[in-house]
N, C-alpha and C positions, 0 to 999 in steps of 0.2 A: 502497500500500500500501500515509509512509512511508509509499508505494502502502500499501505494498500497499494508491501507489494510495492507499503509498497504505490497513474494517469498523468497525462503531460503537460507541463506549463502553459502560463496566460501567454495572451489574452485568447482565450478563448469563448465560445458563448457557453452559458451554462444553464439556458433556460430550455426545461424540455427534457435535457439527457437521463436518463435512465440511471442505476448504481449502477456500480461494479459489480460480476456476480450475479445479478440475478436472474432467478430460472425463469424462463414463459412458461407457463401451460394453459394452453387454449387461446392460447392471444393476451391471455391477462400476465403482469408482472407481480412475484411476489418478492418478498424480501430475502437476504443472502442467507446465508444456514446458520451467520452470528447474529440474524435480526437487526441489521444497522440499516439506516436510512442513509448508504453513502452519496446520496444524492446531496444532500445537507453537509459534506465532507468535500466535496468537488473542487469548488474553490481555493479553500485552505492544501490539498493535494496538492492542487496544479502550483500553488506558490512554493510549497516546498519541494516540487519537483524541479521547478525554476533556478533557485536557490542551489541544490544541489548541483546541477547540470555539469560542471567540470569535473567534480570529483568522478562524479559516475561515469561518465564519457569515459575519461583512465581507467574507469574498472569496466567495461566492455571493452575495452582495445587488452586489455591484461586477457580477459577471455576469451577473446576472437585468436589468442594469439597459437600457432600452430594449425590451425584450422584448415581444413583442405580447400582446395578451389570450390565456388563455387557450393559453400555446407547448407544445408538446411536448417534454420533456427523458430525453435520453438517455444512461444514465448505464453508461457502459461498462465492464466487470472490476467491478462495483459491489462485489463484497464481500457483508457483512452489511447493507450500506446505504449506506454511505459519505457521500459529501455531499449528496445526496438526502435524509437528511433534515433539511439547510439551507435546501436549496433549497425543502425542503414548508414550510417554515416560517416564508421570508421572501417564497413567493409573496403580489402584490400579492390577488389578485382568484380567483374560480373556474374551472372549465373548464379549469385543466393538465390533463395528462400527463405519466405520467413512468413512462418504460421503463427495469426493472431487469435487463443483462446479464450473465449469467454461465455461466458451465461447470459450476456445484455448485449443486445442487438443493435440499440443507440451506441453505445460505447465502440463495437467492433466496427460499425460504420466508421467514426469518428478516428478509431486507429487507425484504420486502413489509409485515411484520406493523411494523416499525421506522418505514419509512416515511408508511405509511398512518396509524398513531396522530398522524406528524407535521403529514400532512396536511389532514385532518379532512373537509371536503367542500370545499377548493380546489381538488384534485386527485382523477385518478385514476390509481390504482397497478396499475402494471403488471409481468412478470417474463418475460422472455426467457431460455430453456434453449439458450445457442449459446458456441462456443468465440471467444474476442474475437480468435484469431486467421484466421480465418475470412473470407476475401476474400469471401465471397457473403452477407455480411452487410447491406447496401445491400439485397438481394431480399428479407429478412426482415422488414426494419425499417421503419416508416414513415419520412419524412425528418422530420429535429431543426432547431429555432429556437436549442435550444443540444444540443452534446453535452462529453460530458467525460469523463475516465479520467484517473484519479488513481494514478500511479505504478501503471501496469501496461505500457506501453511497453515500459519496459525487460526487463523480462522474459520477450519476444516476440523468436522467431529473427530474423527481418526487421522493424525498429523501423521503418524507413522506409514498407513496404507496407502494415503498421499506421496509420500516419497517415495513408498516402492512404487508405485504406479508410475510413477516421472521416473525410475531407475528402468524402468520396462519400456517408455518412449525413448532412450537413446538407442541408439544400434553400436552395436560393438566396437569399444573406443572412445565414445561419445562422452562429453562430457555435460553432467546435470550439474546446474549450479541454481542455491536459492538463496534470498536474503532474506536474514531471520537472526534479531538480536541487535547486539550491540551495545553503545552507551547512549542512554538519555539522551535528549535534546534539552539544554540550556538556553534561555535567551535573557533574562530577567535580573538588574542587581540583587542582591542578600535584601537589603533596605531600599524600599522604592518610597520613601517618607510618607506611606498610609498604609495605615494597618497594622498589623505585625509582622514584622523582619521574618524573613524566610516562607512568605507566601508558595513561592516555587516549587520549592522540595513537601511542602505539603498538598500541591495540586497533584504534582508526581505518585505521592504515596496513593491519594486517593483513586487516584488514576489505576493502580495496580490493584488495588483490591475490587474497582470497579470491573477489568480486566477478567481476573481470576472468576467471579461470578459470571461474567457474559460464555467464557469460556464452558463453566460447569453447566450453565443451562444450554448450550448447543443440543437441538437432538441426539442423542445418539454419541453423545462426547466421550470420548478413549483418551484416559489419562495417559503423557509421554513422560516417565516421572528419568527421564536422561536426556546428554545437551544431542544439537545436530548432529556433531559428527557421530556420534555413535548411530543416533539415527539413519545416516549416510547409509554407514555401515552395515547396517543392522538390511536395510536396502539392496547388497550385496554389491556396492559400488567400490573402487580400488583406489588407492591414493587420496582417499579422503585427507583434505586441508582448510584452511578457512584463510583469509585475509580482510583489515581493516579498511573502510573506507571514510578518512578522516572530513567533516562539514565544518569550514569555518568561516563565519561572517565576523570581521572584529567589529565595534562599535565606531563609529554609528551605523555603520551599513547602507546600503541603500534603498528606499522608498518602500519599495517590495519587502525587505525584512520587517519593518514597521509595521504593514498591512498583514505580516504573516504572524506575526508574536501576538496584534490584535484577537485576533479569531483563532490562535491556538489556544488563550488566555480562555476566550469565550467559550469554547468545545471544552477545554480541560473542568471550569468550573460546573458547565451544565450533567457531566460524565459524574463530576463528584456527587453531585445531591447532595443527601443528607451526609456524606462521609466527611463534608465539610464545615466548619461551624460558620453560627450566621455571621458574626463579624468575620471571615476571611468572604463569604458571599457578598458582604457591603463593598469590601474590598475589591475584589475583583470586577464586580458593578460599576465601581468606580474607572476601573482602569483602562476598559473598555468602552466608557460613554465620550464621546467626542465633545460632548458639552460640558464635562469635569477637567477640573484643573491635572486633577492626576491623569488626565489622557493617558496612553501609551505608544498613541501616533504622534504626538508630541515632544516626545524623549529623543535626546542625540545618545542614550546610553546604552542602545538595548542592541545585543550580537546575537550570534546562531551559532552553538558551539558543543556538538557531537558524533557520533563513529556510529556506521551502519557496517555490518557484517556480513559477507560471503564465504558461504561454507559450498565447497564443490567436491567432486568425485568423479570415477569414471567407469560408467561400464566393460566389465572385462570382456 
């Protein structure tokens, strides 16, 4: 999303699009298998996808690397695009492919149109209408040279049969790579002089306990009580490794980080509920209205400063 995974940056339109994930049946849309409304997320995604965009660009050129002429990539939970269109843009040569997965039909339209501009004629762009958690996904797909899912794991009942199922779409050789983990996202001084010092680290914690619950209620949710690689592993993938992907905006940053700390502020606090007390809600209220002194669009103080993680493998 941050999976979600882990969808790709502004300015895009946002009115209309459908989540990430979600299945049709019958023509009607329901919501993903974790119950989020990532329609209400889309925004704030695409600016952190924005934000991130050089780091990640270096960690698709690191995975592209060795890749045969012309590989096929498959790019799973893709979202609006996700890093597919890095991937179209640091291919060496022509003849890719690149298969866009997903559950929403708005979304796969909108990658394809993302991707393919990124593309040009090194590739060709492709969109697959399948639910990512879908064990019979292997009989759909052709096999991948790489595939990837970017923070969508987590939000699958069974994390583990997800992986083996993505260990089953490479063809021998291939490498599966997911992002999943990492360190927090920072943007917020200790003391923003309202409220109580260390607002942040308490949006965080609530964050996690709200997390762990969305988790347990999934239908059908399979606790994975070990980290990725083992998961990898466990997968029957070989050379399982992981590498850091460092995010850093120093302060003041640019326009965009302002508008992104806004509405992360605001998602974090709506996530907490009651896990937060009412004065940090007056707080946060606060920091997020453009008509308060404590704005947070306002501020020359405010950075982006966190590690996203790629954990990868290979089919023997």
């Amino acid at each position: 999303m941050l999976s979600p995974r882990d969808s790709k940056g502004p300015p895009l339109p946002l009115w209309g699009v459908v989540p990430p994930g979600v299945v049709f049946t019958g023509g009607m849309a329901v919501h993903t298998h974790d119950d989020i409304d990532w329609a209400d997320r889309l925004r704030s995604l695409r600016m952190a996808e924005a934000l991130d965009a050089e780091p990640m660009r270096a960690a698709a050129r690191r995975l592209l690397e060795g890749m045969p002429d012309g590989p096929t990539i498959l790019d799973v939970g893709c979202g609006a695009g996700g890093m597919s269109v890095h991937f179209a843009e640091e291919l060496a040569s022509g003849g890719a492919r690149i298969l866009l997965v997903d559950a929403t039909e708005h979304l796969l339209a909108e990658a394809h149109r993302a991707v393919s501009a990124a593309a040009g004629d090194k590739a060709i762009v492709e969109t697959i209408h399948a639910d990512v958690a879908d064990d019979g996904l292997p009989k759909k797909l052709p096999p991948a040279d790489l595939v990837w899912a970017s923070r969508v794991v987590h939000h699958l009942p069974d994390q583990q049969a997800a992986i083996n199922t993505f260990a089953r779409l490479a063809r021998p050789g291939g490498l599966v790579a997911i992002s999943e983990g990492g360190l927090d996202f920072n943007c917020l001084p200790w003391d923003l002089g309202v409220g109580r010092p260390g607002l942040e680290e308490r949006l965080l914690a609530a964050r996690g306990e709200w997390f762990a619950e969305m988790r347990a209620g999934i239908p059908g949710s399979v606790a994975m009580p070990y980290g990725w690689n083992i998961a990898l592993q466990r997968a029957g993938l070989d050379g399982v490794d992981s590498f850091g992907v460092l995010i850093h905006h120093p302060a003041p940053g640019p326009e965009l980080l302002r508008e992104f700390v806004v509405e992360r502020v605001t998602w974090l606090a709506e996530v907490a509920g009651d896990r937060l007390s009412g004065d940090d809600h007056k707080t946060a209220a606060a920091l997020v209205n453009p008509a308060s002194p404590a704005f947070l669009g306002a501020r020359q103080d405010l950075f982006l400063q966190g590690a996203k993680t790629v954990h990868c493998g290979r089919r023997p």
